[in-house]
C-alpha positions as CSV (number, residue, x, y, z in Angstrom):
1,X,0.0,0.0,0.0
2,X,1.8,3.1,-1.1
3,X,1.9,6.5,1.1
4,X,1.5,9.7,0.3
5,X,2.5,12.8,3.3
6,X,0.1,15.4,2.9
7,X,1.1,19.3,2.8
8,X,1.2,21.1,6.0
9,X,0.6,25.1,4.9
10,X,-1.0,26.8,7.6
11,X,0.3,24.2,10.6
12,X,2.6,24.4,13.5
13,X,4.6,21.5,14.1
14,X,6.7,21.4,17.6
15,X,9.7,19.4,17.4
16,X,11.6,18.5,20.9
17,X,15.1,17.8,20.6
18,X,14.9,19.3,17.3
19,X,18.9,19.6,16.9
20,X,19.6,16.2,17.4
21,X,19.8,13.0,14.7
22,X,16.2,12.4,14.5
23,X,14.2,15.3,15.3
24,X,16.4,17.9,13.2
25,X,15.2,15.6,10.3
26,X,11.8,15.7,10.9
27,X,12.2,19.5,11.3
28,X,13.6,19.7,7.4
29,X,10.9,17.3,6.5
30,X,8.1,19.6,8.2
31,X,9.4,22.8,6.3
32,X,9.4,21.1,3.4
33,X,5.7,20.2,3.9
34,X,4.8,24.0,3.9
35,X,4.6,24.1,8.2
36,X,5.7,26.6,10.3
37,X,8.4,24.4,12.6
38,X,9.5,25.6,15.9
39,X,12.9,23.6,17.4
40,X,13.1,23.5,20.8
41,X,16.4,21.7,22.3
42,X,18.1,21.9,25.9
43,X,21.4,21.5,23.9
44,X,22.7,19.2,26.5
45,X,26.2,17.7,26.0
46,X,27.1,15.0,25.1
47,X,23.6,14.7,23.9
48,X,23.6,14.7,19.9
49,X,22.6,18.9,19.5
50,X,24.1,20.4,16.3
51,X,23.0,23.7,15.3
52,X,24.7,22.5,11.6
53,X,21.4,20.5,11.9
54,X,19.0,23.5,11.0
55,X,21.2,24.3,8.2
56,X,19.1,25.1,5.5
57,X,16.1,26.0,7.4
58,X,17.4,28.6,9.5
59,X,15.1,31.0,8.6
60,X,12.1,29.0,8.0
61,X,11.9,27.6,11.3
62,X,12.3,29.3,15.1
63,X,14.4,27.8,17.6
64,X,14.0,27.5,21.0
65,X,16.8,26.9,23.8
66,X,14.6,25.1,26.5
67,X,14.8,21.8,28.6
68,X,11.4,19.7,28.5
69,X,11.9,19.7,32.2
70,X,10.8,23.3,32.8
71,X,7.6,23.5,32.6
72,X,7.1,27.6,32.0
73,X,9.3,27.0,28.8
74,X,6.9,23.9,28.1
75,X,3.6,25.5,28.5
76,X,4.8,28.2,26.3
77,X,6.6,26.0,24.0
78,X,3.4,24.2,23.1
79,X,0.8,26.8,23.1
80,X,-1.0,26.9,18.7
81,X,1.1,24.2,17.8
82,X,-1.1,21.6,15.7
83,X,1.4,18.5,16.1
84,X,4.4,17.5,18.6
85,X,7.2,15.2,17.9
86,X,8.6,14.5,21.2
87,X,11.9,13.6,20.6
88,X,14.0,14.8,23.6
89,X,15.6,12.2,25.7
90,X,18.9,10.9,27.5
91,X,19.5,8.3,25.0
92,X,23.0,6.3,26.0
93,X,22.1,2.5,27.1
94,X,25.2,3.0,28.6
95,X,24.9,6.3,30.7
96,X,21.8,5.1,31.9
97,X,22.7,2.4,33.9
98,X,25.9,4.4,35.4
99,X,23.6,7.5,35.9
100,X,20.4,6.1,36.3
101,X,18.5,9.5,38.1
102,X,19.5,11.6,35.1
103,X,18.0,9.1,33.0
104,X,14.3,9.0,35.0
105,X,14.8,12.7,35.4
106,X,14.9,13.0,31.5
107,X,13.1,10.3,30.1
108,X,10.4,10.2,32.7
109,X,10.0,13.9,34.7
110,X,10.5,15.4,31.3
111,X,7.9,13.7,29.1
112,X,5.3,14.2,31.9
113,X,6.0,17.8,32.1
114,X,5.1,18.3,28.2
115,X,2.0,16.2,28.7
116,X,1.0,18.3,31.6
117,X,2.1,21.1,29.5
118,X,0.0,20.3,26.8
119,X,-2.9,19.4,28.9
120,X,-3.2,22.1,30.4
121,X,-2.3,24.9,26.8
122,X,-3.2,22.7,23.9
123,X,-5.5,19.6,24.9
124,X,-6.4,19.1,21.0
125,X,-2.0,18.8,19.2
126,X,-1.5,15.4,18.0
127,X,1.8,14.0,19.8
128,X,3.9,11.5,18.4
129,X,6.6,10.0,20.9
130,X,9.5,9.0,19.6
131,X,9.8,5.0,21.1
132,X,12.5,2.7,21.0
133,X,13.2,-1.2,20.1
134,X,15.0,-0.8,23.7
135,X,11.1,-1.1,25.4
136,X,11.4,-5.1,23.9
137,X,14.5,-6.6,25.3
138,X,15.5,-9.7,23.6
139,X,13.3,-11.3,21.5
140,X,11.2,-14.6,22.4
141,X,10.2,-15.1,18.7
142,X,10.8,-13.0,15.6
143,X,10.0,-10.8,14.2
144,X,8.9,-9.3,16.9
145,X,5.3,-7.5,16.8
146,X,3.4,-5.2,18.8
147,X,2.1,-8.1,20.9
148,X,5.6,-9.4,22.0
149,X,6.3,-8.6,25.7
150,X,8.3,-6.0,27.0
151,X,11.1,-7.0,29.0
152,X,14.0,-3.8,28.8
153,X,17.3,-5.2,29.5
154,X,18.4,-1.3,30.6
155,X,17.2,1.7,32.5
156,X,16.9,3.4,29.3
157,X,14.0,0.7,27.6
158,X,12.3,1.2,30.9
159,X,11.8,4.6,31.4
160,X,11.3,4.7,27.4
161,X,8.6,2.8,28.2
162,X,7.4,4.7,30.7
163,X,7.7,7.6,28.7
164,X,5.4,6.0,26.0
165,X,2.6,4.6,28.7
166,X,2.2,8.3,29.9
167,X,2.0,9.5,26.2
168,X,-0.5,6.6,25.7
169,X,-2.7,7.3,29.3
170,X,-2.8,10.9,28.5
171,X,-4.4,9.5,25.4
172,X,-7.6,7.4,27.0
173,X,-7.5,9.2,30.1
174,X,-7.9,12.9,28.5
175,X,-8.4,12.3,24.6
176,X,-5.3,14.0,24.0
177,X,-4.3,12.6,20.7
178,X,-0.8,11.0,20.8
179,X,0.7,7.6,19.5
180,X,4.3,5.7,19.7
181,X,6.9,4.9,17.2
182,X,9.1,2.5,18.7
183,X,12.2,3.6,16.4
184,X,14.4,0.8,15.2
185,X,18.4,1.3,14.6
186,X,18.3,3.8,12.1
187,X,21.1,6.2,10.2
188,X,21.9,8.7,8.1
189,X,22.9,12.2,7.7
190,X,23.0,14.8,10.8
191,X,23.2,12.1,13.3
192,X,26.2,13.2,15.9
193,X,29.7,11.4,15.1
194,X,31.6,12.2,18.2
195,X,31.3,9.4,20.1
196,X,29.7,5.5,19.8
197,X,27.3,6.0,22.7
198,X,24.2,5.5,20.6
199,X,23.9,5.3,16.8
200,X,26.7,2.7,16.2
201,X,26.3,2.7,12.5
202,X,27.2,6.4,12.0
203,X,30.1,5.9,14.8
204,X,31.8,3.4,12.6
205,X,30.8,5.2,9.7
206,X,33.1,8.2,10.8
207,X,36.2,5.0,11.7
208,X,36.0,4.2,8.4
209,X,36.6,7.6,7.0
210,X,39.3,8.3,9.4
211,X,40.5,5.0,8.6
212,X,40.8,3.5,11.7
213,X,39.7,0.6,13.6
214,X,36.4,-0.6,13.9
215,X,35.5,-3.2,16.6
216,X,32.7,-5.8,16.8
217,X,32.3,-7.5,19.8
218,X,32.3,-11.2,19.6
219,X,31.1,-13.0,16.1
220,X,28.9,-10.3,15.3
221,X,26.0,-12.6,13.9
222,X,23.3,-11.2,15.8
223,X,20.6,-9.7,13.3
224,X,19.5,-6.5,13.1
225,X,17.1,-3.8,11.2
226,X,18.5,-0.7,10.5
227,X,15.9,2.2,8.9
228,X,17.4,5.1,6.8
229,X,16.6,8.3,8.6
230,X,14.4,9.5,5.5
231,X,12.2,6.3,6.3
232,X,11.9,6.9,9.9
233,X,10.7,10.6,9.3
234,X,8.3,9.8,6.9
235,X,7.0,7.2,9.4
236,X,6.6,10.0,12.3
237,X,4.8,12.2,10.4
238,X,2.5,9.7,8.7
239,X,1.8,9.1,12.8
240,X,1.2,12.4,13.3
241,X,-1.6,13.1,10.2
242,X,-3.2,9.5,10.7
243,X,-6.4,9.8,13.3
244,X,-6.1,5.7,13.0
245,X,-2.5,5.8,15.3
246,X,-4.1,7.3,18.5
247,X,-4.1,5.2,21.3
248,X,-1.2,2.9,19.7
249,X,2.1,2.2,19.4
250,X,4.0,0.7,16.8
251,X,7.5,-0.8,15.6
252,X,8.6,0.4,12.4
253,X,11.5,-2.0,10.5
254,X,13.3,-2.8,7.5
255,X,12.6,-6.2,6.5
256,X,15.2,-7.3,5.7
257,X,17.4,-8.0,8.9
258,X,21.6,-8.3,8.3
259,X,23.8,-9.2,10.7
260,X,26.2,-6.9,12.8
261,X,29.1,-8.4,10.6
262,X,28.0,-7.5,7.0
263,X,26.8,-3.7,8.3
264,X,30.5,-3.3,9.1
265,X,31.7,-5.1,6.0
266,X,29.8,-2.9,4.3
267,X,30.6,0.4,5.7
268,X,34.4,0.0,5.1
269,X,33.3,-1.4,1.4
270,X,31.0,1.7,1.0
271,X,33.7,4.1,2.1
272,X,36.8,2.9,1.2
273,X,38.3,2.8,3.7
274,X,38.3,1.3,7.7
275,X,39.6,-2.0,8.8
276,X,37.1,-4.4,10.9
277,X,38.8,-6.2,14.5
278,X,36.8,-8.2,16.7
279,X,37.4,-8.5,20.1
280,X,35.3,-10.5,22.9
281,X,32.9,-8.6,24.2
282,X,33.0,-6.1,27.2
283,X,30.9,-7.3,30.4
284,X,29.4,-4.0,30.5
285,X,28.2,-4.3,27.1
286,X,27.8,-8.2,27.3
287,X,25.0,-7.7,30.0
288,X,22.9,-5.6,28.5
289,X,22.7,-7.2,24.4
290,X,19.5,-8.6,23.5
291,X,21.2,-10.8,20.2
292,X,19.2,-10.3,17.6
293,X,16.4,-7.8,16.8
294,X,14.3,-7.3,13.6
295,X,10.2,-7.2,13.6
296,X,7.3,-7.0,11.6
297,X,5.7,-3.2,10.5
298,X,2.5,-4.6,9.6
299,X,0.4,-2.8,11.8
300,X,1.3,0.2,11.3
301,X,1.5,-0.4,7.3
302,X,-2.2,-1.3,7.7
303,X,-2.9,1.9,9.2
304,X,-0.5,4.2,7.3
305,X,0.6,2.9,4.2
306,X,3.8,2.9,5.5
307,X,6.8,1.3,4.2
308,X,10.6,1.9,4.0
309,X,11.6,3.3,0.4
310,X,15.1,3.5,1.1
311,X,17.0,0.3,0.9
312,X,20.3,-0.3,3.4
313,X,22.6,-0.1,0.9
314,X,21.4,2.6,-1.1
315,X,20.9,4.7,2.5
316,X,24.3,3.9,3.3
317,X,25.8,5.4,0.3
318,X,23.5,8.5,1.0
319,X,25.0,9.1,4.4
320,X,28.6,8.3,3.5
321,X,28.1,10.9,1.2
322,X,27.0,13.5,3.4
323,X,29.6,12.9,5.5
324,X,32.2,13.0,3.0
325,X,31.4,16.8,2.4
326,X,29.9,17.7,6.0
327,X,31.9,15.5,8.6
328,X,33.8,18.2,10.3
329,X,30.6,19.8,11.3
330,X,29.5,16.4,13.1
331,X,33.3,15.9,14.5
């Protein structure tokens, strides 16, 4: 079932975390569309912010230094917006478990204090929340689906979740309209390169171009999706002008799963350069993997039309590209 994104002249659209990988994206997306985008970012190190990010759209979009903690800077942030892509969050698996207050402070006090914001200054903005395959844990059969329990393995999937199920009782409870993509691994241009914290494939992606080493823990057969950013944006905002998505969330997926192995193989084929060592795997690491991951988009297909246009290899040359002419802006 093809898609089509309608035009958006005469909207608002509020995008949270709108510097980072994900939501500056959806910000270029929404200008494109013909809406009036306002970026509103806490710019909070080492957190993913670029201003590079709005390049482009500077002056067709506003942006807004604020934390989605405060709620004055909330309740204004919010107030004749038609749609909300909540994508601020502490995002680092990692971080989480070694700072796990920040990471409820963020991912759980913040995303309340929007919804109250909302409640209270716009009842009626759709709000899309931007989820996580982190809310699943490992898999008990595959692919996995909207009915597959949720068991996080880190702090992160479970205030993520938590996140989501206040999104999602804000919903039934109020009739605020809101819905959950659960995002998959996904890449692609204006996704941060300084570190490997989160977003692994653009990490390695910036190792291959410096030629360096890139290292893969253990055998690296465990399975995975990865989306192309362009697919993951036009998934948001399908959620956002789709009446059908309130109340839900879904997982959004490639189809076509590779392993760990052949992404790096292909990265240091797609640039050029890079050479792949493996090493066994850390026990910090080691105890929070889940193996493999890939699931089924058919729900929200059936509601949307959705499907990823953008194949991995053809995404992949995209982004090297990108990063080939922008990378010491992301640096």
């Amino acid at each position: 079932m093809a898609y089509e994104l309608k035009r958006m002249e005469g909207q608002t659209a509020l995008v949270t975390g709108g510097l980072g990988f994900i939501g500056s994206n959806i910000a270029h997306k929404l200008v494109e569309l013909g809406a009036r985008v306002k970026v509103v970012d806490a710019c909070i190190d080492p957190y993913g912010w670029n201003m590079a990010n709005l390049k482009g759209i500077e002056d067709k979009s506003e942006f807004v230094k604020a934390d989605i903690r405060d709620k004055e800077a909330m309740e204004k942030a919010v107030e004749g917006v038609d749609c909300v892509f909540n994508c601020a969050a502490q995002v680092s698996h990692i971080d989480s478990m070694s700072d796990p207050y920040l990471d409820i402070d963020i991912n759980c006090r913040g995303n309340m204090t929007l919804l109250e914001a909302l409640r209270k200054k716009n009842d009626k903005a759709k709000v899309v929340y931007a989820g996580t395959r982190g809310q699943l844990g490992a898999m008990e059969y595959s692919p996995a689906d909207e009915m597959h329990p949720d068991r996080p393995t880190d702090i992160y999937g479970v205030n993520k979740t938590a996140g989501e199920k206040y999104h999602l009782v804000y919903n039934k409870a109020y009739g605020m309209p809101a819905t959950s993509i659960r995002i998959n691994n996904s890449f692609g241009e204006r996704h941060q390169m300084k570190h490997g914290k989160y977003g692994i494939m653009n990490w390695f992606i910036r190792l291959a171009l410096e030629d360096k080493e890139i290292t893969v823990y253990g055998d690296g057969s465990q399975k995975r999706d990865y989306n192309y950013i362009a697919d993951v944006v036009d998934a948001m905002i399908l959620a956002a002008q789709a009446d059908k998505t309130n109340g839900k969330y879904y997982y959004i997926g490639s189809g076509e799963p590779i392993t760990f192995m052949d992404m790096t193989k292909k990265i240091i084929q797609a640039v050029g350069k890079g050479q792949l060592k493996q090493v066994p795997w850390p026990p910090e690491r080691k105890a929070i993997e889940v193996g493999d991951f890939f699931v089924t988009f058919k729900a929200f297909s059936d509601d949307t039309g959705w499907e990823p246009r953008t194949g991995f290899d053809d995404g992949l040359r995209k982004t090297v590209e990108f990063y080939k002419q922008n990378l010491q802006e992301y640096v």
